[in-house]
C-alpha positions as a LaTeX table, in Angstrom:
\begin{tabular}{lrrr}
\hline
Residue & $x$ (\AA) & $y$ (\AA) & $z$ (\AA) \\
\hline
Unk1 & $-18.25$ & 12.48 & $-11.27$ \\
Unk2 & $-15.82$ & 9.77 & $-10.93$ \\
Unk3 & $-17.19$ & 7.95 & $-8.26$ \\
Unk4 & $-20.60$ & 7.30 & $-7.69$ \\
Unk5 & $-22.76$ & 8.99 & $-5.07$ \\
Unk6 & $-23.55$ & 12.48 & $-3.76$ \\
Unk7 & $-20.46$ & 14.96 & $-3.14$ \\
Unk8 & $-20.30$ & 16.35 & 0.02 \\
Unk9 & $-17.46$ & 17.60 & 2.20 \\
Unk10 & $-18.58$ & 18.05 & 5.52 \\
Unk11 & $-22.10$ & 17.31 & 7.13 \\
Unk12 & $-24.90$ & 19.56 & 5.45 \\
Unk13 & $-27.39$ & 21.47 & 7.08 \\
Unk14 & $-30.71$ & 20.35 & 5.34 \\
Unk15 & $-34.36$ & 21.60 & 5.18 \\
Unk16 & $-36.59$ & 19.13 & 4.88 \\
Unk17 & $-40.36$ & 18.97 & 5.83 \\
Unk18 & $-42.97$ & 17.52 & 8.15 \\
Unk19 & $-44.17$ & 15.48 & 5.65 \\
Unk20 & $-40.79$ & 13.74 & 4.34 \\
Unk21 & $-40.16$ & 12.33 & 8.01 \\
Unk22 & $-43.60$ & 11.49 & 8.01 \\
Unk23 & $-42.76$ & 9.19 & 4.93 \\
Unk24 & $-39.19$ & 8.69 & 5.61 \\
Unk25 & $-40.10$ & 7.15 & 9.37 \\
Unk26 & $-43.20$ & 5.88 & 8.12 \\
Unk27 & $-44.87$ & 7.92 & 10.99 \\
Unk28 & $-48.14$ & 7.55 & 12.66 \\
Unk29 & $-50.08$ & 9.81 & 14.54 \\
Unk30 & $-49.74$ & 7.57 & 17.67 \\
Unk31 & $-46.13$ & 7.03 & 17.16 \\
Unk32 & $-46.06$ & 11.13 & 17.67 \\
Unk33 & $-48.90$ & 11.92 & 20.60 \\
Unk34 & $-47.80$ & 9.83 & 23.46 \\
Unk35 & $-44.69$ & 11.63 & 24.63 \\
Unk36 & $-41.61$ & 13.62 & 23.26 \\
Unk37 & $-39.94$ & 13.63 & 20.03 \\
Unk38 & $-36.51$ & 14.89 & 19.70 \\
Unk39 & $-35.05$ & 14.88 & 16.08 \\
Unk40 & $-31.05$ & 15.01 & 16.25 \\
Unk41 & $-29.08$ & 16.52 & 13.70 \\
Unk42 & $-32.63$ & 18.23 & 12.70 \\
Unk43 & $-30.20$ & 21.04 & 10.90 \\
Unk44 & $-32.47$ & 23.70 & 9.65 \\
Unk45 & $-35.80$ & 21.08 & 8.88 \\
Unk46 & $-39.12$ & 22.16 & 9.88 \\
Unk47 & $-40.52$ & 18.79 & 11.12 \\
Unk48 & $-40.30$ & 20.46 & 14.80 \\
Unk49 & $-41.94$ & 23.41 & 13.90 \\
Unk50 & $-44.96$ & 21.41 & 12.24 \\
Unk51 & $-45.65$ & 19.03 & 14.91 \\
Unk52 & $-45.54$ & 21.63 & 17.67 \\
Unk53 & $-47.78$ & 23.79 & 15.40 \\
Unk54 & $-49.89$ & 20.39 & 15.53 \\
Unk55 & $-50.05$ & 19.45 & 19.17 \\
Unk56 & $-47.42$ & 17.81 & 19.33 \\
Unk57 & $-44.30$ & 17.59 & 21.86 \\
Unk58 & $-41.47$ & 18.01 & 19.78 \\
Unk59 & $-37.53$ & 19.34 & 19.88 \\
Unk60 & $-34.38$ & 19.24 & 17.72 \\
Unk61 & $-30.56$ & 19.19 & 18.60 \\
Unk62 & $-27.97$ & 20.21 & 16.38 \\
Unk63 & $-24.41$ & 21.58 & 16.64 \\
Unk64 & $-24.87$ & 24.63 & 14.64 \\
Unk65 & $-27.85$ & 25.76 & 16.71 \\
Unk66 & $-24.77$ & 27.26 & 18.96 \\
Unk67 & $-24.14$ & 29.80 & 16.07 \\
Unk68 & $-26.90$ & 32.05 & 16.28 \\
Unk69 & $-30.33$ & 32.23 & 14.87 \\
Unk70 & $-29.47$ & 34.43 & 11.80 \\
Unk71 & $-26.39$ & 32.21 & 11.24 \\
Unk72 & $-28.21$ & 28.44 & 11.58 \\
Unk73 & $-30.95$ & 29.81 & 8.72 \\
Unk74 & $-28.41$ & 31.61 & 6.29 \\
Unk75 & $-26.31$ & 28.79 & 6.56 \\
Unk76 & $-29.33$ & 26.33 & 5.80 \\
Unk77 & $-30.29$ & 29.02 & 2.84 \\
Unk78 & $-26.82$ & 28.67 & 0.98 \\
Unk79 & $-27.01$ & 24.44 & 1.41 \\
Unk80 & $-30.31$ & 24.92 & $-0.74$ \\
Unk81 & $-28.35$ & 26.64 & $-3.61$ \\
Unk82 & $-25.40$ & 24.35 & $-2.88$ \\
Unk83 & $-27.82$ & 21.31 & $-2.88$ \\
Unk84 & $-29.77$ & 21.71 & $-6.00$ \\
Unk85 & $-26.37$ & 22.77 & $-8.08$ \\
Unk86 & $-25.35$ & 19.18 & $-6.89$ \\
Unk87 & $-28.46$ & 17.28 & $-7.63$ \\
Unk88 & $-29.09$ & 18.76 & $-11.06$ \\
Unk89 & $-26.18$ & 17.20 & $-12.52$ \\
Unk90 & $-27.23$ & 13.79 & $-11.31$ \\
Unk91 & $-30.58$ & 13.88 & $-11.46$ \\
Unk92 & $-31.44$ & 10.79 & $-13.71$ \\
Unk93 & $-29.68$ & 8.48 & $-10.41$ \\
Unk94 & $-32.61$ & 9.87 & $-7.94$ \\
Unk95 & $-36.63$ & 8.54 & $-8.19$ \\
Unk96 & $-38.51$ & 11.64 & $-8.47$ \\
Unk97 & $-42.07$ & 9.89 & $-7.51$ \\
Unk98 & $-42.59$ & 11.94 & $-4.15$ \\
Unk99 & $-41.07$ & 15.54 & $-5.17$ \\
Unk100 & $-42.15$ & 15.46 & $-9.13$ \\
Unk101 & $-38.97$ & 17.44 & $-9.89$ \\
Unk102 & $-35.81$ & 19.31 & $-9.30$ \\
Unk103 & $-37.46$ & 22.83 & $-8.90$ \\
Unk104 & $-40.59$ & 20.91 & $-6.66$ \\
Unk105 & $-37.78$ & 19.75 & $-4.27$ \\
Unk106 & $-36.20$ & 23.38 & $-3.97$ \\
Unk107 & $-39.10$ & 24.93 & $-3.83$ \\
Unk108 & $-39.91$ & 22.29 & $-0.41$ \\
Unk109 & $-36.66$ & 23.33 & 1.00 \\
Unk110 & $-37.16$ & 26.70 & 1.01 \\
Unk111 & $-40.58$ & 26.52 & 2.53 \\
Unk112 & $-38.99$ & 24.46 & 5.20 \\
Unk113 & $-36.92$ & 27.08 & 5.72 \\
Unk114 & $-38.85$ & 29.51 & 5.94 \\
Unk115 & $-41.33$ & 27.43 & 8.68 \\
Unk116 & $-37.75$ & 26.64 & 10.85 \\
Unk117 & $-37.18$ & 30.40 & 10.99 \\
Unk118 & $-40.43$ & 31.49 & 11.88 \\
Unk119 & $-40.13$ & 29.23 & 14.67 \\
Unk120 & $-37.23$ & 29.14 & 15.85 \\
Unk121 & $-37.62$ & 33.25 & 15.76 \\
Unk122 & $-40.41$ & 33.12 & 17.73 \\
Unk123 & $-40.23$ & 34.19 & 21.83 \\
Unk124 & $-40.06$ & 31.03 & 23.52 \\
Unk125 & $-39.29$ & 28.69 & 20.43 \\
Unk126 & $-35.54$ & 28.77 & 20.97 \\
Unk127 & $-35.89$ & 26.49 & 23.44 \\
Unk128 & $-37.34$ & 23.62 & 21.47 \\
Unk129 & $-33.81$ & 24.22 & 19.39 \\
Unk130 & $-30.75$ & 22.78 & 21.66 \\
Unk131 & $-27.15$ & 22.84 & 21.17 \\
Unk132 & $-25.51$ & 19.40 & 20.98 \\
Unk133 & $-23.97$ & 16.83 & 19.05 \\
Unk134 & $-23.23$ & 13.40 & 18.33 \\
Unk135 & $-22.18$ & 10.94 & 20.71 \\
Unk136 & $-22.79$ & 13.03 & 23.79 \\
Unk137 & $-26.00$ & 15.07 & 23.88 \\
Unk138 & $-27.06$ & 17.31 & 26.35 \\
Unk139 & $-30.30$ & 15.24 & 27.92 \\
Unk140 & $-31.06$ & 13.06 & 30.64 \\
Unk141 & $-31.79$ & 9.58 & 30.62 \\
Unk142 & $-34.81$ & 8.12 & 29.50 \\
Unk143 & $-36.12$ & 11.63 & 28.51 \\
Unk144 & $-38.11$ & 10.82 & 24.95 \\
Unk145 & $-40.08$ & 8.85 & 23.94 \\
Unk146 & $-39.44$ & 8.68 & 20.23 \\
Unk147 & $-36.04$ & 9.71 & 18.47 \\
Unk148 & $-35.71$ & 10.34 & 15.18 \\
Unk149 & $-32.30$ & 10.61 & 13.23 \\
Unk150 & $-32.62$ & 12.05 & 9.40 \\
Unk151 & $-29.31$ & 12.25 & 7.02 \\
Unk152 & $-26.46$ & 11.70 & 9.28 \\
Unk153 & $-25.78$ & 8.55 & 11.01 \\
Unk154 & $-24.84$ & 5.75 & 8.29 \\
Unk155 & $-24.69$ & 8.73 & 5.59 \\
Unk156 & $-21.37$ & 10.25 & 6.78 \\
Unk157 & $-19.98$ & 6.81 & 7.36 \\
Unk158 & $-16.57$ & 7.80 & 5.07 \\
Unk159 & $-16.19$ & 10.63 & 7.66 \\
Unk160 & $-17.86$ & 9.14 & 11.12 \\
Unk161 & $-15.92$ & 5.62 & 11.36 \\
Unk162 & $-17.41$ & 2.29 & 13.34 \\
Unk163 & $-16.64$ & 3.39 & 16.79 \\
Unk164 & $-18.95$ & 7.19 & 16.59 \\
Unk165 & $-21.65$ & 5.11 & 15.21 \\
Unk166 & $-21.56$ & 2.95 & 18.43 \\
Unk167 & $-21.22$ & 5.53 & 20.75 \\
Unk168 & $-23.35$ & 7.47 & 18.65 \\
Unk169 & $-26.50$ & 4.67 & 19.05 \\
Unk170 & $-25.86$ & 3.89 & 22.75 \\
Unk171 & $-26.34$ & 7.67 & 23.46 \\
Unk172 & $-29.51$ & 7.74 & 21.13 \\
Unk173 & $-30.24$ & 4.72 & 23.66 \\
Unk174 & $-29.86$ & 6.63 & 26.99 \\
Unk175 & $-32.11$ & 9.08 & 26.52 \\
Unk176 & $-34.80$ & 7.14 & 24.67 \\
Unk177 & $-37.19$ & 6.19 & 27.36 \\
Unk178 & $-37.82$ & 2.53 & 28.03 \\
Unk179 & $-41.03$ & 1.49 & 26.07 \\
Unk180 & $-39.84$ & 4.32 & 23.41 \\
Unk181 & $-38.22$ & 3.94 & 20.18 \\
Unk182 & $-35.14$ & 5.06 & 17.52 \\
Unk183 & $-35.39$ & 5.20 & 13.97 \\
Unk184 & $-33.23$ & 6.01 & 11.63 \\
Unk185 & $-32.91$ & 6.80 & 7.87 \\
Unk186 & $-31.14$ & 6.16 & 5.47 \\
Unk187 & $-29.17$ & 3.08 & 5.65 \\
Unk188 & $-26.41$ & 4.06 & 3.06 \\
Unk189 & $-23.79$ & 6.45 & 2.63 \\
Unk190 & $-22.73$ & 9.32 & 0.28 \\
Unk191 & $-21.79$ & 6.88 & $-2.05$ \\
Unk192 & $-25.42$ & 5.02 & $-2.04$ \\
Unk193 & $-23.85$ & 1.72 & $-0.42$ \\
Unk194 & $-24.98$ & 0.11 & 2.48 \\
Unk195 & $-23.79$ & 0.68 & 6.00 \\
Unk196 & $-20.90$ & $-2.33$ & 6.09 \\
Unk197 & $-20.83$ & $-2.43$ & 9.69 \\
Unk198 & $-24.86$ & $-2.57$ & 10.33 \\
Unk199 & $-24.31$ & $-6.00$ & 11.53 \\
Unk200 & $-21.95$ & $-5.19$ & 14.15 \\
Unk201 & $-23.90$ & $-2.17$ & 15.13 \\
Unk202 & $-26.98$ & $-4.60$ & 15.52 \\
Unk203 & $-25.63$ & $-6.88$ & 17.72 \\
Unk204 & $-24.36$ & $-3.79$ & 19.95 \\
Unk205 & $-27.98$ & $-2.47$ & 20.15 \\
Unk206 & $-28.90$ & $-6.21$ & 21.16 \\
Unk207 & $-26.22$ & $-6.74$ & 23.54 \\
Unk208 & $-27.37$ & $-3.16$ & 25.25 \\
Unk209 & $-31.07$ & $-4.09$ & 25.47 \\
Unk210 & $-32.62$ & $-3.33$ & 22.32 \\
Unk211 & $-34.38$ & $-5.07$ & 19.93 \\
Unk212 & $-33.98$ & $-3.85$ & 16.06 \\
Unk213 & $-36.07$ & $-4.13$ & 13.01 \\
Unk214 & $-35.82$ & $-2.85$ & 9.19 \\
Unk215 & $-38.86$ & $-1.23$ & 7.45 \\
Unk216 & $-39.70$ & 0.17 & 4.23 \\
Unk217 & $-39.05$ & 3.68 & 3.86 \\
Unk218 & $-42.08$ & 5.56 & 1.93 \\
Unk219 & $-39.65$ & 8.04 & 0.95 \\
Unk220 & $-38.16$ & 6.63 & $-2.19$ \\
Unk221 & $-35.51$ & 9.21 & $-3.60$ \\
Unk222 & $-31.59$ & 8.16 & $-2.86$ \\
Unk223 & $-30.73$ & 5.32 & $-4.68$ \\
Unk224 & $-30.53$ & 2.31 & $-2.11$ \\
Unk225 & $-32.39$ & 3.91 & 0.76 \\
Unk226 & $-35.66$ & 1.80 & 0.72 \\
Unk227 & $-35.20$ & 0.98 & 4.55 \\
Unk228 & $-35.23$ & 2.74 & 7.76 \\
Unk229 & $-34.06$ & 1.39 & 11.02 \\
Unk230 & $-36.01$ & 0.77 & 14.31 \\
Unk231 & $-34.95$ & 0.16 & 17.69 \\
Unk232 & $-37.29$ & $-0.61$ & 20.26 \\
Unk233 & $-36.25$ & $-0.03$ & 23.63 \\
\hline
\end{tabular}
């Protein structure tokens, strides 16, 4: 590679599990019981499925959902292959600690995977799975109480400039309820460097009524991405 970072053309449709955005968020169970979670950009991860199948309130938006069932999970299946080609030739830049190795990461993905579609294929699941995307979404105001955002604001930042990310958080904003909370993870982009306009973006959230703090990520893997963001509302 001649530039340093992860390649990627486009925004990926990932798989990851309940228990990375339970690190990645630094989670707690009452964070998760006292109202509704929507993840955004949730792509094909199974963290909805899980905390449904655990009690808890839980639903994820994402443009591809429009596609079709059968299309959302192939397409998820070929960004594993896609993923793990990509990783394996730069595999000494990531910290291993949580997954162990290459074919222990895979092998998560594809039983996230596997949980997504069993949901989302269920009767009635479908309709924990909405189509929408990024800066409008298709919810009311103040209608959860915790929103999560994995993988896509901050990391696309050399294709989503300064202006989505604003309209982008103020949206994330209007339908988190007051007394709820955003966080998001990482902090950096492709390239593994920090956000450059996080500053900005933090004195928007203040200006619009929240109040924003950093905390450590327990999900130590991309070089950089020790931090998520919170914004209390």
């Amino acid at each position: 590679m001649g530039k340093q970072g992860y390649e990627q053309i486009g925004v990926a449709m990932t798989c990851r599990s309940y228990e990375e955005y339970i690190r990645m968020f630094d989670l707690q169970q009452s964070d998760l019981e006292n109202g509704t979670v929507l993840d955004v950009a949730a792509g094909g991860s199974s963290f909805t499925a899980e905390a449904n199948a655990r009690g808890y309130s839980a639903y994820a938006v994402d443009p591809r959902y429009g596609a079709g069932i059968e299309a959302w999970i192939k397409e998820a299946e070929q960004e594993i292959d896609t993923s793990t080609a990509k990783l394996a030739k730069i595999k000494e830049n990531f910290d291993w600690s949580f997954y162990g190795s290459l074919d222990n990461h895979r092998a998560g993905r594809e039983a996230s995977i596997e949980r997504f579609a069993a949901h989302v294929q269920g009767s009635s699941e479908t309709d924990h799975y909405v189509y929408g995307m990024l800066p409008e979404l298709p919810f009311t105001d103040d209608q959860f109480s915790l929103v999560l955002c994995s993988h896509f604001m901050f990391l696309y930042a050399n294709q989503f400039g300064p202006d989505f990310h604003i309209e982008a958080i103020l949206e994330l904003m209007r339908i988190c309820k007051p007394g709820g909370q955003i966080r998001i993870y990482p902090l950096i982009s492709l390239n593994w460097e920090p956000y450059p306009e996080l500053e900005q973006l933090l004195e928007t959230i203040s200006a619009n009524g929240g109040r924003t703090e950093l905390f450590p990520s327990r999900l130590p893997f991309i070089p950089g991405s020790s931090q998520y963001l919170k914004i209390l509302l």
